[in-house]
C-alpha positions in Angstrom: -25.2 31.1 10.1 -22.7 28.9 9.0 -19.3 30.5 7.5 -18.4 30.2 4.4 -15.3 28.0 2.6 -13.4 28.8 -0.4 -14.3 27.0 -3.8 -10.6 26.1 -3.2 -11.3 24.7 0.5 -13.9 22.9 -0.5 -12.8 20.6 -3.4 -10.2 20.0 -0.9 -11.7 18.9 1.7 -14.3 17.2 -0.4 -11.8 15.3 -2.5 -9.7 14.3 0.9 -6.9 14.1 -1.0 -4.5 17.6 0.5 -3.3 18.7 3.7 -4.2 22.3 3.5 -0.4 22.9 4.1 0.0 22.3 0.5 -1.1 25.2 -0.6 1.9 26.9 1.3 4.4 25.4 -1.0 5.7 28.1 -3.9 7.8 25.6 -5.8 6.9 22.7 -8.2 9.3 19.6 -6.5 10.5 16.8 -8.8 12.3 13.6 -8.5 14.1 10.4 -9.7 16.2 9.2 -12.5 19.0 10.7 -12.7 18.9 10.3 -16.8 15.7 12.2 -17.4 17.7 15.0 -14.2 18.6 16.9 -17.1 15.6 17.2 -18.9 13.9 18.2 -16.3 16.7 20.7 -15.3 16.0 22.4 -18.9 12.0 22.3 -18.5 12.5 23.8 -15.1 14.7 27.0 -16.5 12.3 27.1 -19.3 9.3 27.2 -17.1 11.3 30.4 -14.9 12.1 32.3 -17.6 9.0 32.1 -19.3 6.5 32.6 -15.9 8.7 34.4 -13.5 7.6 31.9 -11.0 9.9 30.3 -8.4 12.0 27.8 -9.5 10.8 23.6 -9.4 13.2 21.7 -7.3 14.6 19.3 -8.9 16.3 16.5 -7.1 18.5 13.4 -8.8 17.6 9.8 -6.5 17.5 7.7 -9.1 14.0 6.0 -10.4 13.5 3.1 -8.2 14.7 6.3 -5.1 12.0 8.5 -6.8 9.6 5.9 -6.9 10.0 5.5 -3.3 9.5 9.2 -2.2 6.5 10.0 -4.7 4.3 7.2 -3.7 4.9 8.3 0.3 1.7 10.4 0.4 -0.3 13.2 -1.3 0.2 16.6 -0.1 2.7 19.7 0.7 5.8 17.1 1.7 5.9 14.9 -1.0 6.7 15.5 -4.6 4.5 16.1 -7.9 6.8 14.3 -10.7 8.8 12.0 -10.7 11.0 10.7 -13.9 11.9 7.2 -14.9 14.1 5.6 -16.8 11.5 2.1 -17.3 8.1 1.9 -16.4 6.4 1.9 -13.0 6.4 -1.3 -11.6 3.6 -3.2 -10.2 4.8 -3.6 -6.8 5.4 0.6 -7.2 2.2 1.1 -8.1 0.8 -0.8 -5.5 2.7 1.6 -2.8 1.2 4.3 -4.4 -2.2 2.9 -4.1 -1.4 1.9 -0.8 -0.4 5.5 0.5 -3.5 7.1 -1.0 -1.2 8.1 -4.5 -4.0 7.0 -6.6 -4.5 9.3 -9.1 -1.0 9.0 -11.9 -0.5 9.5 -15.2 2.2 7.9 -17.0 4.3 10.4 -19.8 6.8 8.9 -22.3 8.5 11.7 -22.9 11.3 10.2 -25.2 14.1 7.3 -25.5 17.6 6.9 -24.4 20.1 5.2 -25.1 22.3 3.5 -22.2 26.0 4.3 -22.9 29.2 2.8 -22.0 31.6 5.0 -22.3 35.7 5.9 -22.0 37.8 8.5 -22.4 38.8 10.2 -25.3 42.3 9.4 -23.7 42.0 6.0 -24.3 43.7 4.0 -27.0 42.1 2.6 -29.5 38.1 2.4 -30.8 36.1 0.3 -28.0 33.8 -2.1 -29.5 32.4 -4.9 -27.3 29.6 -7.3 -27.9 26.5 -7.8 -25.2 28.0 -11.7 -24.5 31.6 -9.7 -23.7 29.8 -7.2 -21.6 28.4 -10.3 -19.4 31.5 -12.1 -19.0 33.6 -8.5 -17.7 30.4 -7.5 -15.4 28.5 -10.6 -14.3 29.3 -12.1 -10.4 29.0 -15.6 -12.2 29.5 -16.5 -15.7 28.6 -20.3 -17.5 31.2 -22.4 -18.5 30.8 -26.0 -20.2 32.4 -29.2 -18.3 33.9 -32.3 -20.1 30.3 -33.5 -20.5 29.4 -30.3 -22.1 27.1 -29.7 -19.1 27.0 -26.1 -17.7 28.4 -24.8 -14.5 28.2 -21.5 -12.9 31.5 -20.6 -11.4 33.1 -17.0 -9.7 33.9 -15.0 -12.9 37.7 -15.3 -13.5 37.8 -12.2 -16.0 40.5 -9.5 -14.4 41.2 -7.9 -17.9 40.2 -7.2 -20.7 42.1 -9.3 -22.7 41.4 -12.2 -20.7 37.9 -12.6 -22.5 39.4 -11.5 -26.0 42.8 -10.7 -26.8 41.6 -8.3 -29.3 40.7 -6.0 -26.2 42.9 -4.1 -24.5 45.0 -5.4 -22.1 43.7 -3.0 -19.1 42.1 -4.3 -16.0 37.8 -4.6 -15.7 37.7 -1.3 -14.4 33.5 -0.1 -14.8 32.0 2.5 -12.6 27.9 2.4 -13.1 25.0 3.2 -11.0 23.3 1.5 -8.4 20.5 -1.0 -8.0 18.1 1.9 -6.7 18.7 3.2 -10.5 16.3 2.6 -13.1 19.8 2.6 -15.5 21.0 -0.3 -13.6 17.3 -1.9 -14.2 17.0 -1.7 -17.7 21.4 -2.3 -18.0 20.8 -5.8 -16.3 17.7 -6.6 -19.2 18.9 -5.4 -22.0 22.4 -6.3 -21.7 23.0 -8.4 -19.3 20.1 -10.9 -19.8 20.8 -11.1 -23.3 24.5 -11.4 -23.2 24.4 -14.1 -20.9 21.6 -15.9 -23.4 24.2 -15.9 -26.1 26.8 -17.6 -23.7 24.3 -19.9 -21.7 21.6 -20.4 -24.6 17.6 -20.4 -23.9 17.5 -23.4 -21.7 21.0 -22.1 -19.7 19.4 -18.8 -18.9 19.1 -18.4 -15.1 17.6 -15.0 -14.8 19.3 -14.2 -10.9 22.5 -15.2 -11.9 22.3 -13.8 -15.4 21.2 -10.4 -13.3 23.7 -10.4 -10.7 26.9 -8.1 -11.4 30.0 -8.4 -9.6 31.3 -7.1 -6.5 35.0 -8.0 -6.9 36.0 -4.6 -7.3 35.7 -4.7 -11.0 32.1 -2.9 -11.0 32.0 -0.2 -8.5 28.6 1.5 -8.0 28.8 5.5 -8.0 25.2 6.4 -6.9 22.9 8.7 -8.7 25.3 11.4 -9.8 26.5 10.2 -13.4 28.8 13.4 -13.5 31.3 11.7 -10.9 31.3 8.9 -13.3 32.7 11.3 -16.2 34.9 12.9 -13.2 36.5 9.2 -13.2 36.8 8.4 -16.6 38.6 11.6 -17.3 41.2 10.5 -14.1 41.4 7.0 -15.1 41.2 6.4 -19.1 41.5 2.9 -18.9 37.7 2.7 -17.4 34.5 2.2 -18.4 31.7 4.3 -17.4 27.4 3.5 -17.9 25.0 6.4 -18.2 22.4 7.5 -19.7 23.5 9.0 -23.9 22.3 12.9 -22.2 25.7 12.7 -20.1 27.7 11.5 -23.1 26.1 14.1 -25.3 27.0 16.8 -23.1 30.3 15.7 -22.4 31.4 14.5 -25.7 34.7 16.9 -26.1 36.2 14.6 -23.0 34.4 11.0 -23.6 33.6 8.5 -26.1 31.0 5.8 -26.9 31.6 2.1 -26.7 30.5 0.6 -29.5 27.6 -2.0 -28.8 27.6 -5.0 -31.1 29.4 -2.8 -33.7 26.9 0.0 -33.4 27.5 3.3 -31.2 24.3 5.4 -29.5 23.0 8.3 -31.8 19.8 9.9 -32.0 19.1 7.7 -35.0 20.2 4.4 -33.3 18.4 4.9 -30.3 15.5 5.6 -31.8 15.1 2.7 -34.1 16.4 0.4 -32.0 19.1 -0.7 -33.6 21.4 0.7 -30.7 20.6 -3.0 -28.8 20.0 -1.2 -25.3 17.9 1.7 -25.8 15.1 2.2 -23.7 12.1 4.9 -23.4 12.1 7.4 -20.5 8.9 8.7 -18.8 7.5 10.8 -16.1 5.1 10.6 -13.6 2.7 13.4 -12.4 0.7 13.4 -9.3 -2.8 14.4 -10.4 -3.8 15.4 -6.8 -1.8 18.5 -7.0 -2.5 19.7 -9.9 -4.6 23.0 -9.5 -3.2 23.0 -6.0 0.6 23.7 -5.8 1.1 27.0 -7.8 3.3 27.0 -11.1 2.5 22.7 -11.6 0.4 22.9 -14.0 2.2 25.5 -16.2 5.6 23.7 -15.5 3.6 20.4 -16.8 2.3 22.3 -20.1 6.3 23.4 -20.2 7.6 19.6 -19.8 5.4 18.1 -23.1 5.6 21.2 -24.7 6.9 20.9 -28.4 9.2 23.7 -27.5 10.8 20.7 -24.9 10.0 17.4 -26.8 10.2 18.0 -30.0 12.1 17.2 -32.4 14.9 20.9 -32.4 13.6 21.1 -28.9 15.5 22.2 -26.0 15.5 18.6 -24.4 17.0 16.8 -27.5 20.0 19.5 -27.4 20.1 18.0 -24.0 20.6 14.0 -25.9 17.1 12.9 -25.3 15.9 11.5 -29.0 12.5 12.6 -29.8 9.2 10.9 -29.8 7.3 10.9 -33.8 5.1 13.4 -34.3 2.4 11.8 -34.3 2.8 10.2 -30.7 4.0 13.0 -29.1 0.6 14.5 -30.0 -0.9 11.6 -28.4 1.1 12.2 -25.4 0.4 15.7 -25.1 -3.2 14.9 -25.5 -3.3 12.0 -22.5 -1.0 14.5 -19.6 -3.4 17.4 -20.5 -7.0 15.8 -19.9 -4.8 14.1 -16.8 -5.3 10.4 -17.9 -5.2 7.8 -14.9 -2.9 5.3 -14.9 -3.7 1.9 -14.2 -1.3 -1.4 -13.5 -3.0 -4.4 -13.4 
């Protein structure tokens, strides 16, 4: 006679999809942007307080770093979310595909708005246009010869005032996150590509020099921890920090918004886009795993929950600007029947 499995055993092991070590895991494991860390901080103390169940891990790699370590594999080492701060990639995808993570979907849980940011010590109101923002931050900038042809030289910017002396006579001092950083991603599009179009016009644009920022000294990178960017503004007020608005919001009594194009990041800014570099944030759940590691699927009903999205939710108190009603319902709809994700 021929023992018998577990229902549990046997969708496994039909499905090919777990390792039965991951059903020895106790706690949900998430990973990625560190702009959407805080949101998922607040689900995760949520989601404890309201089921008693161990709490998720949550780790801060940044979104192109979480991309990495979610598409490794299926199963008890590898995690069940990940959060973004752009869309999956194709060539992400692909990995996934590749490593047997087949099975996504894809949850806009909000928008964001990417701030620069300085002290509350510092003088004056900041206001700089995208075409400034190039000129301080890019490795190469265009300039115009006597034939009125353009050439790409080594940016000569070393202060502010050198690209207008309307601002401050300080030295390009900006701290910002790193290329593994889905910040850094969606920075370089939004404002760096369309900065550089203003200086260079349509027919100048040269997207890898238009994308590649400067490593002079006068852009540091400070890895996925946006709070040691604060840390640094507050010890040097002449800088200029870029984070996601969540870190502004919460720090607010000790740092300020630059003014983009004559408009600062608010709720309402960022989601009408008139804030010029706002950008929606998402999440990405492992479908594999759900049913198998214990206290996913309730943290997932927690994470698009209206108490968490909504907007008076938790997660906007944390600076994440709210989706309308009406597609948040759609959202909420989509995670729970577990729709697949596909990138063509």
């Amino acid at each position: 006679m021929k023992p018998k499995l577990s229902w549990r055993l046997i969708i496994v092991l039909a499905a090919g999809i777990l390792p039965l070590q991951a059903q020895a895991r106790d706690q949900v494991r998430v990973v990625g942007s560190s702009t959407v860390f805080p949101y998922s901080q607040a689900v995760a103390e949520a989601f404890t307080s309201k089921t008693g169940k161990p709490s998720p891990v949550i780790e801060s790699t940044g979104t192109g770093g979480g991309m990495k370590i979610f598409c490794q594999g299926v199963g008890n080492p590898h995690p069940d979310i990940t959060g973004a701060s752009r869309a999956m990639k194709k060539s992400e995808y692909d990995l996934c595909v590749s490593n047997g993570v087949n099975d996504i979907t894809e949850a806009l849980i909000g928008y964001d708005g990417i701030t620069l940011a300085v002290s509350r010590k510092s003088a004056g109101d900041w206001n700089l246009t995208e075409s400034q923002i190039f000129q301080a931050l890019a490795a190469e900038v265009p300039n115009k010869d006597a034939n009125g042809q353009i050439r790409w030289i080594a940016n000569p910017n070393k202060r502010w005032s050198d690209i207008d002396s309307k601002l401050p006579d300080s030295n390009i001092l900006v701290y910002g996150p790193p290329p593994t950083s889905g910040t850094r991603d969606a920075f370089v599009e939004l404002a760096m590509h369309d900065g550089c179009t203003a200086i260079a016009g349509k027919d100048g644009f040269d997207k890898e020099k238009c994308s590649r920022l400067r490593s002079d000294g006068h852009f540091v990178e400070m890895g996925e921890n946006d709070n040691i960017i604060v840390q640094r503004l507050l010890a040097e007020p002449s800088t200029v920090g870029i984070f996601g608005y969540s870190f502004l919001y919460e720090n607010q009594d000790k740092v300020k918004a630059v003014a983009v194009n004559g408009i600062e990041p608010t709720p309402e800014t960022i989601a009408s886009f008139e804030y010029d570099i706002a950008r929606p944030v998402f999440i990405y759940i492992k479908n594999a795993h759900r049913g198998v590691i214990p206290g996913l699927e309730e943290f997932i009903e927690e994470f698009i929950s209206d108490d968490s999205l909504a907007p008076g939710g938790y997660n906007q108190e944390r600076g994440l600007t709210p989706l309308q009603k009406n597609k948040l319902a759609q959202i909420q709809a989509e995670v729970k029947s577990a729709k697949k994700l596909q990138i063509q």
